[in-house]
VMD Tcl script that draws the C-alpha trace (Angstrom):
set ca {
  {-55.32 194.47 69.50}
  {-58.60 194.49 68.82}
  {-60.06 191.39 66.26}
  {-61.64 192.91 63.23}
  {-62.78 189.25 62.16}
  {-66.32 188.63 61.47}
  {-67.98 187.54 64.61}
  {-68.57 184.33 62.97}
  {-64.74 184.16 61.92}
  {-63.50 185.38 65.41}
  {-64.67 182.46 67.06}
  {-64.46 178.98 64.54}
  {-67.15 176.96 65.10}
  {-67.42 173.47 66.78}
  {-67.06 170.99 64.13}
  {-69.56 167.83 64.90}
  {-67.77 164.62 64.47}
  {-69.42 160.79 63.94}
  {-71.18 159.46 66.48}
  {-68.72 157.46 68.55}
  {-69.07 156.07 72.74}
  {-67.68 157.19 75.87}
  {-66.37 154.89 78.05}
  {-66.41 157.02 81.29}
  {-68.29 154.18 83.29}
  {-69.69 150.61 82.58}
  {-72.97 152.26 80.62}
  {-70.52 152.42 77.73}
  {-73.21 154.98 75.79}
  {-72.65 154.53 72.14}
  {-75.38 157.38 71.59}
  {-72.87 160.33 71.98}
  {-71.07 162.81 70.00}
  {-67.68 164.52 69.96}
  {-66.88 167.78 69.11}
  {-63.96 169.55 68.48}
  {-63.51 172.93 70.02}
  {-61.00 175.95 69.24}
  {-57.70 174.64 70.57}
  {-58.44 171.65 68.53}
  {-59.25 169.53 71.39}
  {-61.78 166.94 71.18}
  {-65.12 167.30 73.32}
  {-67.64 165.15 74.57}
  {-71.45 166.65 73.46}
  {-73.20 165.01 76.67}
  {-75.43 166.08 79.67}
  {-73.84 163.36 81.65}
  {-70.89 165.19 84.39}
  {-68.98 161.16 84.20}
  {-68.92 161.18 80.54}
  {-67.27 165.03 80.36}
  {-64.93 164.77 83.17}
  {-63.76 161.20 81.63}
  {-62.97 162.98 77.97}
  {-61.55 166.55 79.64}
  {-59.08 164.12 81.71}
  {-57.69 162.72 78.32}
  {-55.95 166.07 77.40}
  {-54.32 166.37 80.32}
  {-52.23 162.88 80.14}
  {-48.58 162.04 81.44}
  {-46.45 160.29 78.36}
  {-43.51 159.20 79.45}
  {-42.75 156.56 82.05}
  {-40.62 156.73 85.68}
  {-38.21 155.08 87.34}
  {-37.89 156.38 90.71}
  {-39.67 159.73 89.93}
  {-37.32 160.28 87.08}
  {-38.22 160.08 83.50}
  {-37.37 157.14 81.84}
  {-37.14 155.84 78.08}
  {-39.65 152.90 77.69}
  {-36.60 150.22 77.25}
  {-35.56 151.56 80.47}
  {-38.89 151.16 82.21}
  {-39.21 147.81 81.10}
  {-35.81 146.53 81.71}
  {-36.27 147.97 84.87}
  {-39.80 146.16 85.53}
  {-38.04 142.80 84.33}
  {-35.69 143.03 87.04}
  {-38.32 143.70 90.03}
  {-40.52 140.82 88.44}
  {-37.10 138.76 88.51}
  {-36.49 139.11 91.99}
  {-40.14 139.14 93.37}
  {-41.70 135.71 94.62}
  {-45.27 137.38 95.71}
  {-46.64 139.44 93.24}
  {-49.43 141.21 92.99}
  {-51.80 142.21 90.27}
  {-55.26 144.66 90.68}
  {-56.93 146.23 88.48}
  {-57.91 144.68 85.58}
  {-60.99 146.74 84.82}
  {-59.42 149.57 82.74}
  {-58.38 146.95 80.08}
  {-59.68 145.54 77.23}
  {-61.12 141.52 77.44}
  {-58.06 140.61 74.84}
  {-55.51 142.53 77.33}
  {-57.11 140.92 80.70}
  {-56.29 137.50 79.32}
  {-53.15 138.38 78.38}
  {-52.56 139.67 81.91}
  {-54.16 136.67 83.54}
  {-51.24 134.58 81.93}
  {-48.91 136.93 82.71}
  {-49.16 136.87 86.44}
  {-50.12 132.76 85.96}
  {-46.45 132.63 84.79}
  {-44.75 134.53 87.29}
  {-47.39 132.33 90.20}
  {-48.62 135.73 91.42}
  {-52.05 136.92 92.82}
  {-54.77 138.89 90.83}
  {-57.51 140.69 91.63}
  {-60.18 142.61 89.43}
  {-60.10 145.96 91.24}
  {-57.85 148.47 92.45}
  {-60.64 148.75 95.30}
  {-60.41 144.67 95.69}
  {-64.50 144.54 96.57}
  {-65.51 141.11 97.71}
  {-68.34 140.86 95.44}
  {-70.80 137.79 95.78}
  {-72.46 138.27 92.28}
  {-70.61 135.66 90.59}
  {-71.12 132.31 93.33}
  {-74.70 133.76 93.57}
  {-74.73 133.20 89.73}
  {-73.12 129.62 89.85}
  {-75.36 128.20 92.74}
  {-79.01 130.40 91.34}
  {-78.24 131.31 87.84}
  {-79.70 134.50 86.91}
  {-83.10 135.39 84.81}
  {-81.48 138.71 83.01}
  {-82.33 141.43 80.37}
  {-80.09 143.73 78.17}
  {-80.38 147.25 78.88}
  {-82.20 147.63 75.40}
  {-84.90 144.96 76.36}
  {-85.73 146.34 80.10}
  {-86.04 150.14 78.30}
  {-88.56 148.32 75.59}
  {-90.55 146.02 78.13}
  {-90.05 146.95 81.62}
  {-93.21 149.08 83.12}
  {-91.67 149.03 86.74}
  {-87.77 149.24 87.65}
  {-87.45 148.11 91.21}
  {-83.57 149.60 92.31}
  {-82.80 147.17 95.41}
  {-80.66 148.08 98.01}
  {-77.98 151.10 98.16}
  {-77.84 152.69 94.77}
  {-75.29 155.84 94.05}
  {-77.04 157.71 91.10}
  {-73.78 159.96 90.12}
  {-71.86 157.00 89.27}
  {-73.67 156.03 86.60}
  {-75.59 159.51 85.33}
  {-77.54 158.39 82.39}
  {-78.89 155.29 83.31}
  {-82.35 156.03 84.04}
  {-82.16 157.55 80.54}
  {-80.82 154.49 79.07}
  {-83.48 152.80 80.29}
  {-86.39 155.01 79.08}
  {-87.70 155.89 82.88}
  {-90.21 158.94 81.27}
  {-92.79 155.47 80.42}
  {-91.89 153.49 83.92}
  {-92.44 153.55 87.30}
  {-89.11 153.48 89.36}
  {-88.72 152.21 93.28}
  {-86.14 152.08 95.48}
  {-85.81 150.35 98.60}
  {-83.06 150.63 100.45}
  {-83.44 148.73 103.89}
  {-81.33 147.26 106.69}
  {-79.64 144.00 105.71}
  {-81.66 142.16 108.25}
  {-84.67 143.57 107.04}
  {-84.38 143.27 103.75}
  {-83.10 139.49 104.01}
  {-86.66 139.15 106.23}
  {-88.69 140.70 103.23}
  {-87.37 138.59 100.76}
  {-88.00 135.68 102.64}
  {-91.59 136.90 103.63}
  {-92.49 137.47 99.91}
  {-91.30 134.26 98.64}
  {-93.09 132.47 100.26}
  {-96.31 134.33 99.80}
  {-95.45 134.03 96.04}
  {-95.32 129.86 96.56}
  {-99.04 130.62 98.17}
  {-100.32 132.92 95.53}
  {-99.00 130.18 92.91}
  {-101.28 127.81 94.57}
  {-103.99 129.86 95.28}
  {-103.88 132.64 92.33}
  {-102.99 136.19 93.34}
  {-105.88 137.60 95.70}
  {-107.66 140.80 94.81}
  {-106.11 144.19 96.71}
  {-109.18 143.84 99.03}
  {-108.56 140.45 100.48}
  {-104.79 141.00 101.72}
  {-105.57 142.07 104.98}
  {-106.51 138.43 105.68}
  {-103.21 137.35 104.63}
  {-101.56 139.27 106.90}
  {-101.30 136.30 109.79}
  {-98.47 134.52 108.25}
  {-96.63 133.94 111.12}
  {-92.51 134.57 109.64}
  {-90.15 137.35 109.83}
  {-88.27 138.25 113.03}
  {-88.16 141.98 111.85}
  {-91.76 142.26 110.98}
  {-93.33 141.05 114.85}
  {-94.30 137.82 113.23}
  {-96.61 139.15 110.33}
  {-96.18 140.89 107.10}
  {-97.62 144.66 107.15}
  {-99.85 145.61 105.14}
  {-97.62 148.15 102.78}
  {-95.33 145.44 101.46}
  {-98.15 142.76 100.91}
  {-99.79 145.37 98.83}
  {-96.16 146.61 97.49}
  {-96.17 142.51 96.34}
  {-99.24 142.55 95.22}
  {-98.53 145.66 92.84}
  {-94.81 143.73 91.82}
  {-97.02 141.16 90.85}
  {-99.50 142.53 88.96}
  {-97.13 144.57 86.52}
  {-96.39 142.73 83.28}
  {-92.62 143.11 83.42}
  {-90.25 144.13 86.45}
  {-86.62 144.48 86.27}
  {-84.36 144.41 89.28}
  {-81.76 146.85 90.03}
  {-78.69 145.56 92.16}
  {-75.99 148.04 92.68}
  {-72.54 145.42 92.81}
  {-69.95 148.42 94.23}
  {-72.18 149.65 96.60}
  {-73.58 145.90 98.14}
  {-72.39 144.64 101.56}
  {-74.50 142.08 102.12}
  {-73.28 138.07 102.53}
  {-73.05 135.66 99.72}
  {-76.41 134.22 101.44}
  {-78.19 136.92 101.23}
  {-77.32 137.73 97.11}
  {-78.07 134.37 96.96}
  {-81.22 134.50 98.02}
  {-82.33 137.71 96.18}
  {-81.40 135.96 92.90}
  {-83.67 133.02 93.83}
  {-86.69 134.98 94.50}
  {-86.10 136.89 91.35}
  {-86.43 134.05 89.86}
  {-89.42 132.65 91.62}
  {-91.10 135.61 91.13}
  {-91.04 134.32 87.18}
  {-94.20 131.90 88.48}
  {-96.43 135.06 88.50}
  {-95.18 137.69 86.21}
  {-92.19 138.45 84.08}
  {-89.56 139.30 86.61}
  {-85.21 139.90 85.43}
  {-82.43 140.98 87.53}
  {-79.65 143.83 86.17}
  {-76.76 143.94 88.63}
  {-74.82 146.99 88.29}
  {-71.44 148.21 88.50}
  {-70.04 151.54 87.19}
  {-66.18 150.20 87.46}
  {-65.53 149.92 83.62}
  {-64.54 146.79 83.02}
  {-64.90 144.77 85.71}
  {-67.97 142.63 85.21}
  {-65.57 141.90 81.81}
  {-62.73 140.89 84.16}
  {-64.72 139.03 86.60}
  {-65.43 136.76 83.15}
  {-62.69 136.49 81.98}
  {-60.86 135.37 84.86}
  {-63.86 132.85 85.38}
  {-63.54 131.50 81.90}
  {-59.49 131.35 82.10}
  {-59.35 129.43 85.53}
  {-62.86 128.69 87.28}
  {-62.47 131.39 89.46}
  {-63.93 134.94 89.69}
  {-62.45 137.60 91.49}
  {-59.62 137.36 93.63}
  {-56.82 134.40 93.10}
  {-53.32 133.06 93.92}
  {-51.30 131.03 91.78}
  {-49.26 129.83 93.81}
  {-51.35 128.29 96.47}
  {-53.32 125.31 96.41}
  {-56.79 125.46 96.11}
  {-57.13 128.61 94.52}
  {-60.17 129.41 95.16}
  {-61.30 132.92 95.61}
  {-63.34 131.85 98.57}
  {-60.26 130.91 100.96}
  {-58.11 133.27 99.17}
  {-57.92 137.45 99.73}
  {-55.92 139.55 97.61}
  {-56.72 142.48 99.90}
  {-55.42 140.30 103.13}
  {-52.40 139.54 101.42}
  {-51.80 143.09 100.63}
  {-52.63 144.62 104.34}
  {-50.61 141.81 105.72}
  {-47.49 142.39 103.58}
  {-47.46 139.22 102.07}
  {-46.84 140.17 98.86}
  {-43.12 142.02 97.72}
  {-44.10 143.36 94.74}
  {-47.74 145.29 93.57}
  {-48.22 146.01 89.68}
  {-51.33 148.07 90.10}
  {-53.36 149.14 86.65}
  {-55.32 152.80 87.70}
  {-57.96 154.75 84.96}
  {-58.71 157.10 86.92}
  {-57.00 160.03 89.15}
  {-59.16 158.94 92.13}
  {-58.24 155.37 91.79}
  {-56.53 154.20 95.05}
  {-54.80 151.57 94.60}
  {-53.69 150.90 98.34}
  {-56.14 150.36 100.83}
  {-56.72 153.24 103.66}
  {-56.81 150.26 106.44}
  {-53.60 148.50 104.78}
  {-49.72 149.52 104.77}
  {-48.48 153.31 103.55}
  {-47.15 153.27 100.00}
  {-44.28 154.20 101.33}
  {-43.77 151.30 102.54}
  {-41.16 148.74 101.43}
  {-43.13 146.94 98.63}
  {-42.40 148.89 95.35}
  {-44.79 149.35 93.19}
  {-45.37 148.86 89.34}
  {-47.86 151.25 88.14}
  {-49.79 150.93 84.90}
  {-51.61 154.34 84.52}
  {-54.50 155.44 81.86}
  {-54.80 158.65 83.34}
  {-52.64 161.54 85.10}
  {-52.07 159.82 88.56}
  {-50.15 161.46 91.31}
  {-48.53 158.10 92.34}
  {-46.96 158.41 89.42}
  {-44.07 160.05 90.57}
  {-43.79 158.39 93.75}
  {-43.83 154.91 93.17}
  {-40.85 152.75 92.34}
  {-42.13 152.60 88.14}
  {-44.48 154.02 86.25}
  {-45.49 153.22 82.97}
  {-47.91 154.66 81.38}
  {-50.94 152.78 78.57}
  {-53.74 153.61 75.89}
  {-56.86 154.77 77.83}
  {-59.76 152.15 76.81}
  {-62.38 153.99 74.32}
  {-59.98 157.01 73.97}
  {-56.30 155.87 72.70}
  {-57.34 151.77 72.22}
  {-60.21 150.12 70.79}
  {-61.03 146.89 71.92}
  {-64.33 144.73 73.61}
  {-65.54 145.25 76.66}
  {-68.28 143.58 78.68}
  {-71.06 146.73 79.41}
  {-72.83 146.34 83.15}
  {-75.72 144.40 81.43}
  {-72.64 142.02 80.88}
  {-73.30 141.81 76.98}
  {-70.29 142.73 75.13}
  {-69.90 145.58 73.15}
  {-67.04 146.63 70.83}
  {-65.29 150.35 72.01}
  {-63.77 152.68 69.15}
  {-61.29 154.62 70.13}
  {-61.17 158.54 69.28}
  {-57.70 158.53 68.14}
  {-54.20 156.57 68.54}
  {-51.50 157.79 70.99}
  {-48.03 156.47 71.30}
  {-47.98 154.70 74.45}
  {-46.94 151.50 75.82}
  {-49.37 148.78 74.67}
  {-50.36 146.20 77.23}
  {-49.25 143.65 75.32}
  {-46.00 144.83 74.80}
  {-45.78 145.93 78.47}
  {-46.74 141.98 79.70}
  {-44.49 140.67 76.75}
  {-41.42 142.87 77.76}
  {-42.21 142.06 81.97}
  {-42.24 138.59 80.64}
  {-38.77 138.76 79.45}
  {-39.84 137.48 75.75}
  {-36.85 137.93 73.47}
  {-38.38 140.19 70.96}
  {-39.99 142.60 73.69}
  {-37.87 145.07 72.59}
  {-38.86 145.43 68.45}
  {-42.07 145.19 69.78}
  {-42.19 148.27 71.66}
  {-39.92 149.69 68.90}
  {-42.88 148.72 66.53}
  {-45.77 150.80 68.93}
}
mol new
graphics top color blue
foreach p $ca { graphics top sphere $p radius 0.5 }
foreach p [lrange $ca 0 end-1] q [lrange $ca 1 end] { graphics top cylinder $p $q radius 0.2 }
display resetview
């Protein structure tokens, strides 16, 4: 049949709603629009792939929980979830980053009670940000200040661009100057050293003009440089130094390097302070994890990985990702976001293993089928509103587009808790 409409009629119009965020990686951009198209689905208005693939996967979103591969009633999953947590002595919690601050304390206690182990990740990186930040500190800038101030953005190390899409045009890069070195750890662990302590000469002496470096080339340090500096990165310090505001990149998911070496890069960010103005962004595109990492810190002086139910706890003697290869665990609650989230590692045990599995899923997961429960929960910035802590680590309040019945973290860690009134509670959702 053919549509005698108006053209204008035949095809509604996209219908423009507030501005609002999208929380398809830790950038957390509050500067984008919705839209809704002509099946009535909402839209993301962006140039950023993330951000569009994050709001397409929302429509396509598995409701009801599983027991088994079979689909269960949420008293059922839950019931069901009590009993595993009854009879398990190791369990295992990763992946806190998908959740709101409020529901990552909430599920801090909750494995505290049952004397689990926690991690921040589904991935379960080492990450040596946080003891870098309690033996350095850090000098550090919002992502607002660096886009107002910054002249030259210095990206250090390995740096994935795709992860997070927009950032160079958070950050205003038309008006700056943008490096990246990416180097060998030994290399770059010699360069830092080698600058620093040209910085503690130029302190002394005053910074030298370009044409007098040569002579400062005999500095005799740096096993990787034949026992002087050459002459591109004294004159690549010399330009660092001369700019009136430099902010360091540090990529957090993509870093291998030791504790030492982090370490060490915060410290000469901060010398570098003596001679202009010099602050360090570490970045991570995992959501919520630099929120986690907090929170966890906050709740029990640790940062990333713990057990409850060894002593010391300290995440530096303590592996959640060992435990899990090894098998010491008999029980994993995993909490996924994302399709590609993995939440067993490739070098570790099958999933098919005998360990079941508890699996908390903001997105359409194939595990979901195939693990011993699945539940599913409100997808952070899209069915739950809540804070978050963005990568620049300041935290920032996340709408969400529109409410969905689905099982509410709270209610999930009440009812696993075996809290009497678990039940109206869900009943309430």
């Amino acid at each position: 049949m053919v549509d005698k409409r108006p053209e204008h009629e035949a095809q509604p119009p996209l219908q423009p709603l507030p501005m609002t965020s999208c929380s398809g990686c830790a950038l957390y951009c509050d500067d984008v629009l919705f839209e809704i198209d002509p099946t009535h689905n909402p839209r993301l208005i962006t140039d950023c792939q993330r951000g569009q693939n994050w709001a397409i996967a929302q429509q396509r979103r598995m409701r009801t929980a599983h027991i088994q591969g079979r689909a269960a009633s949420g008293e059922s999953a839950l019931a069901h979830g009590l009993s595993l947590m009854r009879r398990s002595s190791h369990p295992q919690l990763i992946g806190l980053n998908h959740l709101t601050l409020a529901d990552q304390q909430l599920a801090i206690n909750w494995i505290q009670q049952w004397r689990g182990s926690v991690d921040i990740d589904v991935q379960q990186i080492q990450s040596s940000h946080q003891l870098a930040l309690s033996i350095v500190g850090r000098v550090t800038a919002t992502i607002g200040q660096i886009a107002d101030n910054a002249d030259l953005v210095v990206v250090w190390g390995e740096y994935n661009e795709a992860k997070i899409p927009r950032l160079k045009q958070r950050l205003d890069m038309p008006s700056k100057t943008w490096w990246h070195f990416d180097l060998p750890a030994t290399d770059a662990a010699d360069l830092i050293q080698w600058w620093r302590i040209v910085v503690k000469q130029w302190k002394k002496t005053g910074v030298p003009d370009p044409l007098e470096l040569k002579s400062q080339r005999v500095l005799e340090f740096g096993k990787s440089w034949g026992g002087q500096l050459p002459i591109v990165w004294l004159t690549t310090l010399h330009q660092i130094v001369s700019s009136g505001y430099v902010a360091w990149l540090y990529d957090l998911d993509e870093q291998q390097t030791s504790s030492a070496a982090t370490v060490a890069f915060y410290r000469w960010v901060r010398e570098l302070n003596d001679l202009t103005r010099a602050v360090c962004l570490p970045l991570s595109a995992n959501h919520n994890s630099l929120g986690a990492e907090n929170v966890l810190a906050w709740t029990t002086g640790f940062s990333r990985s713990l057990n409850f139910n060894i002593e010391p706890r300290s995440g530096q003697t303590f592996s959640a990702r060992r435990q899990l290869e090894s098998g010491d665990i008999d029980l994993l609650i995993a909490v996924v976001g994302e399709a590609k989230d993995c939440y067993w590692p490739t070098t570790g045990r099958h999933p098919e293993s005998s360990i079941p599995v508890i699996l908390l899923h903001a997105c359409d997961h194939d595990a979901a089928r195939q693990v011993e429960l699945a539940i599913p929960i409100p997808q952070l910035g899209w069915d739950v509103s809540g804070d978050v802590c963005r990568l620049d680590e300041w935290v920032v309040y996340r709408p969400a587009w529109k409410a969905n019945e689905f099982f509410w973290p709270k209610h999930i860690f009440a009812g696993l808790s075996g809290q009497p009134d678990w039940e109206s509670r869900l009943n309430s959702v």
